[in-house]
N, C-alpha and C positions, 0 to 999 in steps of 0.2 A: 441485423436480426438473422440468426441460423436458419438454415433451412429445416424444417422438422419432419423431411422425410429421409429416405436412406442418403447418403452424401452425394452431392451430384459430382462428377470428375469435366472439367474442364480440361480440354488441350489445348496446347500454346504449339503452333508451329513458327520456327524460330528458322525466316530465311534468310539470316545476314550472315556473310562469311566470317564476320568479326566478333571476335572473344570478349567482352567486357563493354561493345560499344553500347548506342542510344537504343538499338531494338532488345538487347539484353536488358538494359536498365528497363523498358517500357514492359516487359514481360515478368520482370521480378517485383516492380509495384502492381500489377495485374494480378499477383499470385499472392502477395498481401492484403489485398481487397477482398479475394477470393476467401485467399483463410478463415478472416473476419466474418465470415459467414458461414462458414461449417462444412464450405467446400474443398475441394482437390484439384488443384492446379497439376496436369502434367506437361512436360514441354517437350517435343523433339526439336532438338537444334540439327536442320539438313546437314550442315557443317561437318556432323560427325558420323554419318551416315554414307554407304556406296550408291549414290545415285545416278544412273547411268543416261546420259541423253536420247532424246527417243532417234530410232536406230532407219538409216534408211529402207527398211522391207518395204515399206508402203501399204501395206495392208490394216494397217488401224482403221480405219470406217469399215471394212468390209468382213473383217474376223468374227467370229462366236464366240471364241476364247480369250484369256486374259493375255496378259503379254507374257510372252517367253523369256524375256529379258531376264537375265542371273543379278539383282543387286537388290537391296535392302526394300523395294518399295512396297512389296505384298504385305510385310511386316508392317509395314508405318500404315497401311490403310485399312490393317487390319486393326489397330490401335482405334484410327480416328472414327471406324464403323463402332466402337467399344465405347465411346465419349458420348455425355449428353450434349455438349457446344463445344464449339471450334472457335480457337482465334488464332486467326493468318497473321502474324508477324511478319514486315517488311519492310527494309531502306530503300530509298531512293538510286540506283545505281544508274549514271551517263543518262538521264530524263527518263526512263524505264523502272523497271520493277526488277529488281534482284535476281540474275540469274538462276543462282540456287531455288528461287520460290518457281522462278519462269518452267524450268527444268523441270521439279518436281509436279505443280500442277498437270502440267501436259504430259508426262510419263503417267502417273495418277489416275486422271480424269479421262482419256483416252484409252490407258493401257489396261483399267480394271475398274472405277466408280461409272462408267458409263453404260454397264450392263445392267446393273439393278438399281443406282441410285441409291448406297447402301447410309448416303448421307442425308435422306431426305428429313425433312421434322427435325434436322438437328438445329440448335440455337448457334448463329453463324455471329462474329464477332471481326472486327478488322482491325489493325494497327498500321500506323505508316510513318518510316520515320523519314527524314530529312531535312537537308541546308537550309531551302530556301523554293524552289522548281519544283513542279510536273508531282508533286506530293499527290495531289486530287484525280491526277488521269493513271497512277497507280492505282489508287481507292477506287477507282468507279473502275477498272480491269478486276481486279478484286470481287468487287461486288457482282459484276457479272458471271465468274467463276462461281461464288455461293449460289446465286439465284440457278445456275444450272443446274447445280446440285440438287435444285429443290429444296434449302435450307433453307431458314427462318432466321428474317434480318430484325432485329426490333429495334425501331428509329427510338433513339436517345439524344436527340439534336446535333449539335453538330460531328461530324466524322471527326474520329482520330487522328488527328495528322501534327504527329509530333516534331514540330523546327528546333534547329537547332543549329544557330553562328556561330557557337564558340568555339570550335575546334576541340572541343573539352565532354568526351562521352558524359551524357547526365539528361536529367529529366528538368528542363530550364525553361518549356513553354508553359507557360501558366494556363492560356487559355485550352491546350491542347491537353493537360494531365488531369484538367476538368472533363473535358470530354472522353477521357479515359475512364473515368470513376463511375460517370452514369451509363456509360455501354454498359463495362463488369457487371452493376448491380440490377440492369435492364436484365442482361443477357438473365443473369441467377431467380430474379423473379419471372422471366418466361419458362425456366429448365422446369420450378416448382410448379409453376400452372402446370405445363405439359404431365410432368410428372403426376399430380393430382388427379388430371384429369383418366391418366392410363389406369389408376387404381380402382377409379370410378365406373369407368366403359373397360376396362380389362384388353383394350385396342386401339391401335394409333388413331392419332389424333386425327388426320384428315385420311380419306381415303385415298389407297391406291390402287387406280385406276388402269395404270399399264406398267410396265418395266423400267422405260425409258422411252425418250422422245424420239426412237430411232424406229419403235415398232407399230407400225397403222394401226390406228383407232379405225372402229365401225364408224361409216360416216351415216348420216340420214341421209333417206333415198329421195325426198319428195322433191320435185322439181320448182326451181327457185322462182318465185313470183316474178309475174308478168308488168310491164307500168299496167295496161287493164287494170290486172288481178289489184294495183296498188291503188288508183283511184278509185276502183267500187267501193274500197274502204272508206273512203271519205263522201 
């Protein structure tokens, strides 16, 4: 069923250094489900992009400013800030999560999304490819990245985690290209709630409260109950 408000745009971050491999194929049936629905798949593949590793100055936690660093990342986060939903595409590399996704995040999420959280209320989506191993403790690194972001995960039963023994790039887990299909059309019916809902209230959906989890909240002043204070209650 299309969506029947303005088109939503989905992005695909593609962090496998491989041309035509299993995170390419999981990203091109992702963008057929998508169509199917009246949306817009974009994809950046790291791969083809100047991503520089973050640089020893040392001052990320302590800066105001975005990072200095000269390469392509202001461009891409200025992309994924422009996106209703994000899906993180990523292989399994030596038990770990793909350099390229590793890299980028932490350039990313450090060197410029941590000042305002320009990612917050967006609809967060995960892909994970791999042999056989460590497929799950990528997903849940992942998922901890979104949730910092403040992104909205919508459970669609089991995670993405596309296997694959045959040495032969393709989309060959049955159980796992199921699990693909109902993320895609979870993610597209939450973009249209959200969506709906801005049209309605004319403003984001939940509120914000602060910048980021870097800047003190007002706390309450009262002074924290006594055991006394706890048993006169009873």
């Amino acid at each position: 069923m299309p969506l029947h408000s303005e088109a939503a745009t989905i992005l695909a971050i593609n962090g496998s250094e491989r041309s035509g491999g299993n995170t390419d194929h999981a990203i091109a049936y992702a963008g057929k489900l998508i169509a199917e629905r009246g949306a817009i798949l974009r994809t950046i593949a790291l791969r083809e992009h100047r991503i520089s590793p973050c640089s020893p100055c040392g001052d990320c936690n302590s800066r105001t400013l975005p990072c200095q660093v000269d390469d392509d990342v202001p461009a891409l986060v200025e992309q994924m800030a422009s996106a209703d939903g994000l899906i993180y595409a990523a292989p399994v590399h030596g038990f770990g999560l793909a350099h390229l996704m590793q890299v980028f995040i932490e350039r990313a999420g450090v060197g410029y999304l941590r000042f305002t959280r320009p990612l917050a209320d967006k609809v967060g989506g995960i892909i994970v490819t791999g042999r056989r191993y460590s497929d799950s403790s990528v997903h849940n690194q992942i998922v901890n990245n979104l949730l910092l972001n403040r992104m909205i995960l919508v459970g669609s039963g089991f995670p993405v985690l596309l296997r694959n023994t045959t040495g032969a790039p393709g989309l060959t887990d049955v159980e796992g290209v199921d699990a693909l299909e109902r993320m895609v059309h979870r993610m597209l019916d939450m973009v249209q709630l959200l969506k709906r809902h801005q049209r309605v209230d004319g403003g984001p959906v939940l509120p914000r409260r602060d910048r980021n989890e870097r800047v003190p909240r007002p706390r309450r002043t009262e002074t924290a109950p006594t055991r006394g204070d706890i048993e006169n209650v009873h």
